[in-house]
MMTF fields as JSON, N, C-alpha, C and O atoms, coordinates in Angstrom:
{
  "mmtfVersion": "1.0.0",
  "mmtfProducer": "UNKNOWN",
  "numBonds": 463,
  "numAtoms": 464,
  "numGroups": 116,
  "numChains": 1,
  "numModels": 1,
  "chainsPerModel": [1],
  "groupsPerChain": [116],
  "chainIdList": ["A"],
  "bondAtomList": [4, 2, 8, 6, 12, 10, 16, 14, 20, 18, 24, 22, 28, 26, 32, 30, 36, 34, 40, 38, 44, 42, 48, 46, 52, 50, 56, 54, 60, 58, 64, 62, 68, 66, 72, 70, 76, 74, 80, 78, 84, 82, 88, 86, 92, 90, 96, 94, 100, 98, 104, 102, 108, 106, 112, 110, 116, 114, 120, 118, 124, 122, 128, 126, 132, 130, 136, 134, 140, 138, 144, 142, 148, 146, 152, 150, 156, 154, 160, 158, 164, 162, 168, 166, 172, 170, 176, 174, 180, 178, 184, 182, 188, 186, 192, 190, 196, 194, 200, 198, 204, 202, 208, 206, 212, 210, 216, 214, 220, 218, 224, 222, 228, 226, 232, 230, 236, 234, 240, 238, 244, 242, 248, 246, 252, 250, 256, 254, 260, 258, 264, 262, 268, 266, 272, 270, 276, 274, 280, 278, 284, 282, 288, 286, 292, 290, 296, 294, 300, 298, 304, 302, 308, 306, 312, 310, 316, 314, 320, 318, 324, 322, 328, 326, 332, 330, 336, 334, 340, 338, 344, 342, 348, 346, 352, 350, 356, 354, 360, 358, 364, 362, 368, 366, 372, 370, 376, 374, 380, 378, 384, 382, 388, 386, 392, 390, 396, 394, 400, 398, 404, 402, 408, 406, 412, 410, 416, 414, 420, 418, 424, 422, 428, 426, 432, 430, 436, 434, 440, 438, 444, 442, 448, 446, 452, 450, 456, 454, 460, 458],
  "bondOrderList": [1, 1, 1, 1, 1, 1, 1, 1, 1, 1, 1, 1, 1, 1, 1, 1, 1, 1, 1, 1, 1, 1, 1, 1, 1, 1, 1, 1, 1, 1, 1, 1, 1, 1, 1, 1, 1, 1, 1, 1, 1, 1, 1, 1, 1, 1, 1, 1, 1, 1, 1, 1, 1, 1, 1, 1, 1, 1, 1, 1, 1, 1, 1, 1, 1, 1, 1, 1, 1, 1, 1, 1, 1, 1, 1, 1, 1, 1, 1, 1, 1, 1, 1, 1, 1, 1, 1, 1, 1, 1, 1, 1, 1, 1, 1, 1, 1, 1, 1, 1, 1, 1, 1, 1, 1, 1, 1, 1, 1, 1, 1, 1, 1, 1, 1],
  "groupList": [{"groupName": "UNK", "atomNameList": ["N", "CA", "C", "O"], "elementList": ["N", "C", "C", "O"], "formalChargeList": [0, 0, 0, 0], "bondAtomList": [1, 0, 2, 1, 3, 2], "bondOrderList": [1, 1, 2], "singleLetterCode": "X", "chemCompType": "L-PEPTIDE LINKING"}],
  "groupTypeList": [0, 0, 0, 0, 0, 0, 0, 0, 0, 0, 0, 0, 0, 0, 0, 0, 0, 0, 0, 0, 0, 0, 0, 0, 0, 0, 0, 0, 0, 0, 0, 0, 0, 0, 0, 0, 0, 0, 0, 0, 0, 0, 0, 0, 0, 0, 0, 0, 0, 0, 0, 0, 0, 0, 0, 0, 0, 0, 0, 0, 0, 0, 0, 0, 0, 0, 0, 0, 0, 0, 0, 0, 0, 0, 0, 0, 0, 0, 0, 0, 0, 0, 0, 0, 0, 0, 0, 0, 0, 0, 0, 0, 0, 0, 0, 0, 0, 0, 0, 0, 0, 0, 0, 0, 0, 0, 0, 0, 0, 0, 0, 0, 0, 0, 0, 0],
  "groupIdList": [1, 2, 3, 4, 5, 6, 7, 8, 9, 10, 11, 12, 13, 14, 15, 16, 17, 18, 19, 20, 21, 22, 23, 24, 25, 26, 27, 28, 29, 30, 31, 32, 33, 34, 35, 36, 37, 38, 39, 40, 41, 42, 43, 44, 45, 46, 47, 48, 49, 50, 51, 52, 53, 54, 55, 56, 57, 58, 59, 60, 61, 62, 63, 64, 65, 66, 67, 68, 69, 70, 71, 72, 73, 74, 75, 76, 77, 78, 79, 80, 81, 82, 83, 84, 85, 86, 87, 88, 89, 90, 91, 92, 93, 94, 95, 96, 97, 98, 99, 100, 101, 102, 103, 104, 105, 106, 107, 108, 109, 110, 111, 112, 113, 114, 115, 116],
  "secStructList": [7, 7, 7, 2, 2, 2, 2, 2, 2, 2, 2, 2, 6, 6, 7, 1, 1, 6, 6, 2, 2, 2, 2, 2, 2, 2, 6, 6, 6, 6, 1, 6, 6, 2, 2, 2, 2, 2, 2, 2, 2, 2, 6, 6, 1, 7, 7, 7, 3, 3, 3, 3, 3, 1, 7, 6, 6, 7, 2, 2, 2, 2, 2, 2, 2, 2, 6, 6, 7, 7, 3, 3, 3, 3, 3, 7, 1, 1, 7, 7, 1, 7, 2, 2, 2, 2, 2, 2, 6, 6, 7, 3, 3, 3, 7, 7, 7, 4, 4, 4, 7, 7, 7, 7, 7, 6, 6, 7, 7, 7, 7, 7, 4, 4, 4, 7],
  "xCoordList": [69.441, 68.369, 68.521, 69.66, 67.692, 66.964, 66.911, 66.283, 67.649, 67.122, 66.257, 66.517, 65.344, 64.35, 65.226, 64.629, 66.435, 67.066, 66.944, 66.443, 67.645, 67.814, 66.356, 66.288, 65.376, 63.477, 63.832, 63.997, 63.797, 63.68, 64.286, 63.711, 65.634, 66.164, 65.489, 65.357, 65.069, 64.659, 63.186, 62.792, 62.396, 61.368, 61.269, 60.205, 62.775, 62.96, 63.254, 62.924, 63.98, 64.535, 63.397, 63.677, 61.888, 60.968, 59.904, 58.832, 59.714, 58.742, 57.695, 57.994, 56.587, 55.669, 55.524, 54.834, 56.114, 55.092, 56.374, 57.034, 56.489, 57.908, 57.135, 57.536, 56.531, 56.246, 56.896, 57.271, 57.253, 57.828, 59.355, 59.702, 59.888, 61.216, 60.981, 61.823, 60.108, 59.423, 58.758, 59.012, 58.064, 57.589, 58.438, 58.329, 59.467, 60.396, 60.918, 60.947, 61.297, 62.232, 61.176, 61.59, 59.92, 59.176, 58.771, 58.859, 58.366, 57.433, 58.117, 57.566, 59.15, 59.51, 59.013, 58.654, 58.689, 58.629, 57.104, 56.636, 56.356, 55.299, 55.298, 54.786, 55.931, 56.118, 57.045, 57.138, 57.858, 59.219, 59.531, 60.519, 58.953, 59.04, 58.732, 59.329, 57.546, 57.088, 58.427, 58.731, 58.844, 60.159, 60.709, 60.828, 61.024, 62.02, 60.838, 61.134, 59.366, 58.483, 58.248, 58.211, 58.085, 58.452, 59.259, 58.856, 60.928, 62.06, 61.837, 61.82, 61.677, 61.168, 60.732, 61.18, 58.929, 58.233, 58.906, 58.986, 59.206, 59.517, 60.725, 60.9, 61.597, 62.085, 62.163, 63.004, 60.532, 60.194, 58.802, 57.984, 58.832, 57.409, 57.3, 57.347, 57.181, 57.771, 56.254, 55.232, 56.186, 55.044, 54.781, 55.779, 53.952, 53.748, 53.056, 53.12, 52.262, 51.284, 51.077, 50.506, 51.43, 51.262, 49.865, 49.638, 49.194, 48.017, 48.492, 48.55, 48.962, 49.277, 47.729, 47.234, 47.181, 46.197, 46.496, 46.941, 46.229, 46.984, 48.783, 49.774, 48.523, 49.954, 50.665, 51.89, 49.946, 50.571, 52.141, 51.855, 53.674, 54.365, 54.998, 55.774, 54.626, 54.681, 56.554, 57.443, 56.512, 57.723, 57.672, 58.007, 57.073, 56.679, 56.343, 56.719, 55.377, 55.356, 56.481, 56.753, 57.515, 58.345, 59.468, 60.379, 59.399, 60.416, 60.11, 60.857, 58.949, 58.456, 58.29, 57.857, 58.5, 58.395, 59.657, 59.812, 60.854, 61.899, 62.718, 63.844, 62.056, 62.716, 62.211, 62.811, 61.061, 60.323, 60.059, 60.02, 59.939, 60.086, 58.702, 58.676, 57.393, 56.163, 55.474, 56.11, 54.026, 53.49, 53.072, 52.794, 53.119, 52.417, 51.117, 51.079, 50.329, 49.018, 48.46, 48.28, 48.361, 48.24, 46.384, 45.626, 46.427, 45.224, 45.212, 45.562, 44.729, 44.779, 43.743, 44.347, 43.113, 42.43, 42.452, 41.573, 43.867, 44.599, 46.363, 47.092, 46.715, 47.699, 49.004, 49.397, 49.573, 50.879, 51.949, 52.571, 52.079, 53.279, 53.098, 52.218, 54.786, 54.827, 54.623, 55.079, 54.028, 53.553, 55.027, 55.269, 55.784, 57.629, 57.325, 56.977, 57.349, 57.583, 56.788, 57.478, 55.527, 54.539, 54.415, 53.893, 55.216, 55.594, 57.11, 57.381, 57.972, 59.311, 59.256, 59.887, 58.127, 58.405, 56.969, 56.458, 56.213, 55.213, 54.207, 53.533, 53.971, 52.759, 51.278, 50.883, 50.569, 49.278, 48.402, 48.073, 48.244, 47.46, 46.536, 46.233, 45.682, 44.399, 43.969, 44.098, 43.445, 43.118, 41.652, 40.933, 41.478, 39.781, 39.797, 40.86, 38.273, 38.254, 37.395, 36.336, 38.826, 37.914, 36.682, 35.848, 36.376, 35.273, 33.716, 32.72, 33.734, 32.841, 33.144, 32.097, 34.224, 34.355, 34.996, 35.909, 34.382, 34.893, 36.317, 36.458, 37.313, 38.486, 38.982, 39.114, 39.241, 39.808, 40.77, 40.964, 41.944, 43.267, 43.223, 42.144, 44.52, 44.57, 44.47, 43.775, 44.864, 44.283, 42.857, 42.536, 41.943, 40.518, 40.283, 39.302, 41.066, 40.429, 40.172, 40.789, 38.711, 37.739, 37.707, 37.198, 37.979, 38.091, 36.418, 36.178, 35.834, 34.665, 35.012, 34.311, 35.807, 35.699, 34.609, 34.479, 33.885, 32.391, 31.575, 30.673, 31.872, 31.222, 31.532, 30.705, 32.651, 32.759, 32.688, 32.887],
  "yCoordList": [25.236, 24.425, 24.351, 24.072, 24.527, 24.56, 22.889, 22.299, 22.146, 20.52, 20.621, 21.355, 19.781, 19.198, 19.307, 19.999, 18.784, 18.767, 20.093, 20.35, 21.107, 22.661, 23.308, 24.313, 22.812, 23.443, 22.952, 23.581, 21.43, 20.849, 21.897, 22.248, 22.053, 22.893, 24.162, 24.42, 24.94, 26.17, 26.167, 27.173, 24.984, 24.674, 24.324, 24.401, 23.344, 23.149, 24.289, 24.453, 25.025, 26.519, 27.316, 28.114, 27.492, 28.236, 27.278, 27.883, 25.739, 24.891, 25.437, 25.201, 26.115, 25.594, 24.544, 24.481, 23.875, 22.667, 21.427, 20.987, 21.059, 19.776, 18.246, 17.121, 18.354, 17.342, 17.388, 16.254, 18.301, 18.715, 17.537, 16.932, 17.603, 16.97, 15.191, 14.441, 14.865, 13.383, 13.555, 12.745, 14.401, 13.768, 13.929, 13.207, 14.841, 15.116, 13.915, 13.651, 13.267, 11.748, 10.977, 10.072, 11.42, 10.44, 11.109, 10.503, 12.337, 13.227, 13.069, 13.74, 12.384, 12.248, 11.606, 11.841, 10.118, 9.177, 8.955, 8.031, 10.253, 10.407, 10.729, 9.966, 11.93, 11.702, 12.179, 13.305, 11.027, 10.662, 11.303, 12.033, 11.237, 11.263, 12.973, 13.589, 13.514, 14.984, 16.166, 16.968, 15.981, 17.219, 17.113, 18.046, 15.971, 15.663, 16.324, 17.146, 15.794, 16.485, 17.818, 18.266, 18.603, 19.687, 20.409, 21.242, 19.824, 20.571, 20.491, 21.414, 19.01, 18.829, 19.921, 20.49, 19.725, 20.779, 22.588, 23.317, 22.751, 24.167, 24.447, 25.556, 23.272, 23.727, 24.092, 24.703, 23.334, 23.371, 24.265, 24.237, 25.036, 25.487, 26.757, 26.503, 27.853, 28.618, 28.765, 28.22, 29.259, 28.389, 30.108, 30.714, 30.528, 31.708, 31.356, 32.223, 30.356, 30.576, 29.049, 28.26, 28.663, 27.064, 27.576, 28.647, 26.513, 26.484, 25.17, 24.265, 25.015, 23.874, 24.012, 24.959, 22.002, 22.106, 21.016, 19.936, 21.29, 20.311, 20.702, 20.076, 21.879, 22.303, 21.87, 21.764, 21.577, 20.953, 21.871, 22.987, 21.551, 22.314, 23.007, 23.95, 22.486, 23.348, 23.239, 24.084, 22.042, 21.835, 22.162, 23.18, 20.749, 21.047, 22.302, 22.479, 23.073, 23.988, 24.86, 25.482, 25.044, 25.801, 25.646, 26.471, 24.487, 23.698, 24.598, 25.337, 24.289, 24.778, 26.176, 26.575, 26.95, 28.125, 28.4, 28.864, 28.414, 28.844, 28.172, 28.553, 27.29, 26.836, 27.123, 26.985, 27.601, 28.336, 30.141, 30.928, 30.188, 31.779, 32.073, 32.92, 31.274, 31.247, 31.958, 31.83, 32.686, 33.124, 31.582, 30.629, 31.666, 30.734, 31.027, 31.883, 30.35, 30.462, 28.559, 27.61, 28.525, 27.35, 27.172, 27.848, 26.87, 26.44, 25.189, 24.227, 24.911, 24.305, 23.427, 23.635, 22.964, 22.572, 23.107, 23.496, 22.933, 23.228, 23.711, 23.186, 25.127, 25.49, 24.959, 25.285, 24.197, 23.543, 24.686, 25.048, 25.284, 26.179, 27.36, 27.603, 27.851, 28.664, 30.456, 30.922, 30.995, 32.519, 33.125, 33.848, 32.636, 33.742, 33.001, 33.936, 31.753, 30.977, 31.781, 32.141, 32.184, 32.678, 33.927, 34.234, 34.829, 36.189, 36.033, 36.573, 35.24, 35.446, 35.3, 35.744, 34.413, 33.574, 34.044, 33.272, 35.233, 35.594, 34.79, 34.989, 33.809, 32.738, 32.993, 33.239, 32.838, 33.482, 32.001, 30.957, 32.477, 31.183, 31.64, 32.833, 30.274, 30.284, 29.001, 27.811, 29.546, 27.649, 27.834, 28.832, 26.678, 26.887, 25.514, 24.946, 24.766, 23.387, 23.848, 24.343, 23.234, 23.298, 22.818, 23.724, 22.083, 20.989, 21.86, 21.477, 23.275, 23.499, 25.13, 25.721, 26.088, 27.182, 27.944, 27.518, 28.966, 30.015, 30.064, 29.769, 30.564, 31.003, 32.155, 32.087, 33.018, 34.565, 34.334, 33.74, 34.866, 35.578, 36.619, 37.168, 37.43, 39.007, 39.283, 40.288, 38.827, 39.472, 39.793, 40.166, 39.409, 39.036, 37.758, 37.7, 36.939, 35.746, 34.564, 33.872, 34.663, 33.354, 31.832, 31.487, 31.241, 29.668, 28.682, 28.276, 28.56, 27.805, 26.42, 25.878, 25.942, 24.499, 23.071, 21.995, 23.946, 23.345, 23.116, 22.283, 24.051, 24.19, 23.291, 23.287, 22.466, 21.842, 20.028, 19.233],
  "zCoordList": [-11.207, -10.657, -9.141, -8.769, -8.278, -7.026, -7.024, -7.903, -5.921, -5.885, -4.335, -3.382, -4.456, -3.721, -2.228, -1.403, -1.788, -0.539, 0.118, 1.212, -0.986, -0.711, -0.419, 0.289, -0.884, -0.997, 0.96, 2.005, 0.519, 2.029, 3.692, 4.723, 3.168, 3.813, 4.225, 5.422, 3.318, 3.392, 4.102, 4.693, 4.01, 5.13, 5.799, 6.413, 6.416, 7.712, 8.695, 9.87, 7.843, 8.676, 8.927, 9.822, 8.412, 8.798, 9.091, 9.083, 9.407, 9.4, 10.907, 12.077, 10.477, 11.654, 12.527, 13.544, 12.116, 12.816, 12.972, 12.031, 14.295, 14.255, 13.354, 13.654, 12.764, 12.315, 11.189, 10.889, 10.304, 9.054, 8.746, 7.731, 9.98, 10.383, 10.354, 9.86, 10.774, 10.314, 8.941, 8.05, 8.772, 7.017, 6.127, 5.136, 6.177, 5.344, 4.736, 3.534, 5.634, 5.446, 4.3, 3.574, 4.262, 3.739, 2.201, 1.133, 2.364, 1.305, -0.019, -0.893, -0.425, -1.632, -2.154, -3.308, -1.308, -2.117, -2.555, -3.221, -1.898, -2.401, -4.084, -4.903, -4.405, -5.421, -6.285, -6.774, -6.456, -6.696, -7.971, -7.901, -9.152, -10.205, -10.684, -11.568, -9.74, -10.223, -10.267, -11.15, -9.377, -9.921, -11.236, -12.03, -11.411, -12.667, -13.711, -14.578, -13.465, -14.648, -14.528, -15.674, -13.808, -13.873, -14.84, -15.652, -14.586, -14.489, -16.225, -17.039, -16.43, -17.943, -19.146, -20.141, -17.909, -18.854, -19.033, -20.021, -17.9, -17.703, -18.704, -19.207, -18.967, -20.063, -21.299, -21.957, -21.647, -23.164, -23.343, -24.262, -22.179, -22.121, -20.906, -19.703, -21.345, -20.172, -18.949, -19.366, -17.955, -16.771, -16.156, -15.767, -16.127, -15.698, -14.789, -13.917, -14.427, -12.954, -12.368, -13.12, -11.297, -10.873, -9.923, -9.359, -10.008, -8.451, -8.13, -8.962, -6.47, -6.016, -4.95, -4.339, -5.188, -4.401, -3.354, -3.741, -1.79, -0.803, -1.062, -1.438, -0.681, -0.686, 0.446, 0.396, 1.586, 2.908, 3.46, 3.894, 3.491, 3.996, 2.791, 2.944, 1.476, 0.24, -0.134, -0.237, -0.226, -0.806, -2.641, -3.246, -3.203, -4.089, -5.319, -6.478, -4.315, -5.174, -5.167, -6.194, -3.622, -3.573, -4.438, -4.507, -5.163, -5.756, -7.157, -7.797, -7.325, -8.969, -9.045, -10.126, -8.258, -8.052, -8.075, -9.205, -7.45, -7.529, -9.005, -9.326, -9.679, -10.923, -11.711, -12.777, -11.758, -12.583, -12.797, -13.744, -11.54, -11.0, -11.742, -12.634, -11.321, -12.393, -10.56, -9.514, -10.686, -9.636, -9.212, -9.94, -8.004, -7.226, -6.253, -5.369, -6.527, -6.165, -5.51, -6.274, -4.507, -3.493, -2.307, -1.611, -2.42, -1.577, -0.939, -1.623, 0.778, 1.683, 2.667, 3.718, 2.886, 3.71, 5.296, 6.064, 5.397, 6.737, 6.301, 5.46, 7.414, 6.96, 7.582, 8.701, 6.837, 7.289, 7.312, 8.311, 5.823, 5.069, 6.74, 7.566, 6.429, 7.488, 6.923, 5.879, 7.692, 7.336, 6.812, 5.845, 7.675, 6.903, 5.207, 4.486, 4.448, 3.9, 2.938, 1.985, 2.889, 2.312, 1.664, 0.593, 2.848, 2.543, 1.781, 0.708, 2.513, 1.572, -0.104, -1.063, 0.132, -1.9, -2.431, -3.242, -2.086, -2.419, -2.712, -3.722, -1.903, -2.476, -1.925, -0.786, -3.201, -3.139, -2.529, -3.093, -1.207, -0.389, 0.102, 0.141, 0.766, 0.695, 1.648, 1.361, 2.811, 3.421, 2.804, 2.765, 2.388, 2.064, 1.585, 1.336, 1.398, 1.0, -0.548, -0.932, -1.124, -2.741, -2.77, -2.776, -2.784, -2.519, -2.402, -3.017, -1.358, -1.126, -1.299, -1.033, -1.658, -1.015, -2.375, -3.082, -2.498, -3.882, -2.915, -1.729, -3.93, -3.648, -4.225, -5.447, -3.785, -4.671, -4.305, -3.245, -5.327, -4.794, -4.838, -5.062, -4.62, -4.673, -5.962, -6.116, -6.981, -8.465, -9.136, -10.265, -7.65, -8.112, -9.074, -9.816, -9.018, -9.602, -8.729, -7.919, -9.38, -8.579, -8.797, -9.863, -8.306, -8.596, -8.162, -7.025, -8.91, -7.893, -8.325, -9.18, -7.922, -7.914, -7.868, -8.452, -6.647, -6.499, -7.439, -7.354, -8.746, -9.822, -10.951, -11.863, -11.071, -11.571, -11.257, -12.176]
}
C-alpha cells in the first residue's frame, strides 16, 4: 500500500504551483475517510478504470491509482496536476467543465455530462 503522505510527497516533488505546499497541510481533512474506502473496496472488488472529477493537484486519484494500478482518467476545470505528474502515472486528463463540454479521452470515449 501507497499511504496518502508518500502520494503527498511525490506531488510536492513535481507540484506546479507553490500553493500545493499550503493546501497540503489541509487537503486531508477534506476527505478524511475516502482513502480508507478505497483501499476497502479495491480489495473486494478489482477497479479497472477511476474518473476523478475536480482532480485539482490529484492526490487522490494518484493515491487510487497507484493502489489500484486501475487506468486513470481525470477531468478539470483548471489545471492544478503537474504535466511531469501526468505523463509519469499515465493519467488520462482533460481541463474541461463538465457542466457544459463533451470530453473524449484517447480511447475515443465520450462523456457528455451535460446530457445528463
Amino acid at each position: 500500500m501507497i499511504s496518502i503522505n508518500a502520494v503527498q510527497d511525490i506531488i510536492s516533488q513535481n507540484n506546479p504551483n507553490g500553493y500545493y505546499s499550503v493546501c497540503r497541510n489541509y487537503e486531508e481533512s477534506y476527505w478524511k475517510h475516502i482513502p480508507d474506502w478505497i483501499l476497502d473496496f479495491s480489495s473486494k472488488i478489482k477497479i479497472n478504470n477511476i474518473l476523478d472529477i475536480g482532480l485539482a493537484y490529484g492526490t487522490l486519484a494518484l493515491f487510487s491509482k497507484l493502489n489500484t494500478e486501475a487506468n486513470l482518467y481525470a477531468v478539470d476545470h483548471i489545471k492544478y496536476i503537474s504535466h511531469d505528474l501526468l505523463d509519469k502515472y499515465a493519467i488520462n486528463y482533460r481541463t474541461k467543465n463538465i457542466e457544459t463540454d463533451d470530453i473524449i479521452f484517447d480511447n475515443g470515449t465520450v462523456n457528455s455530462f451535460s446530457q445528463i
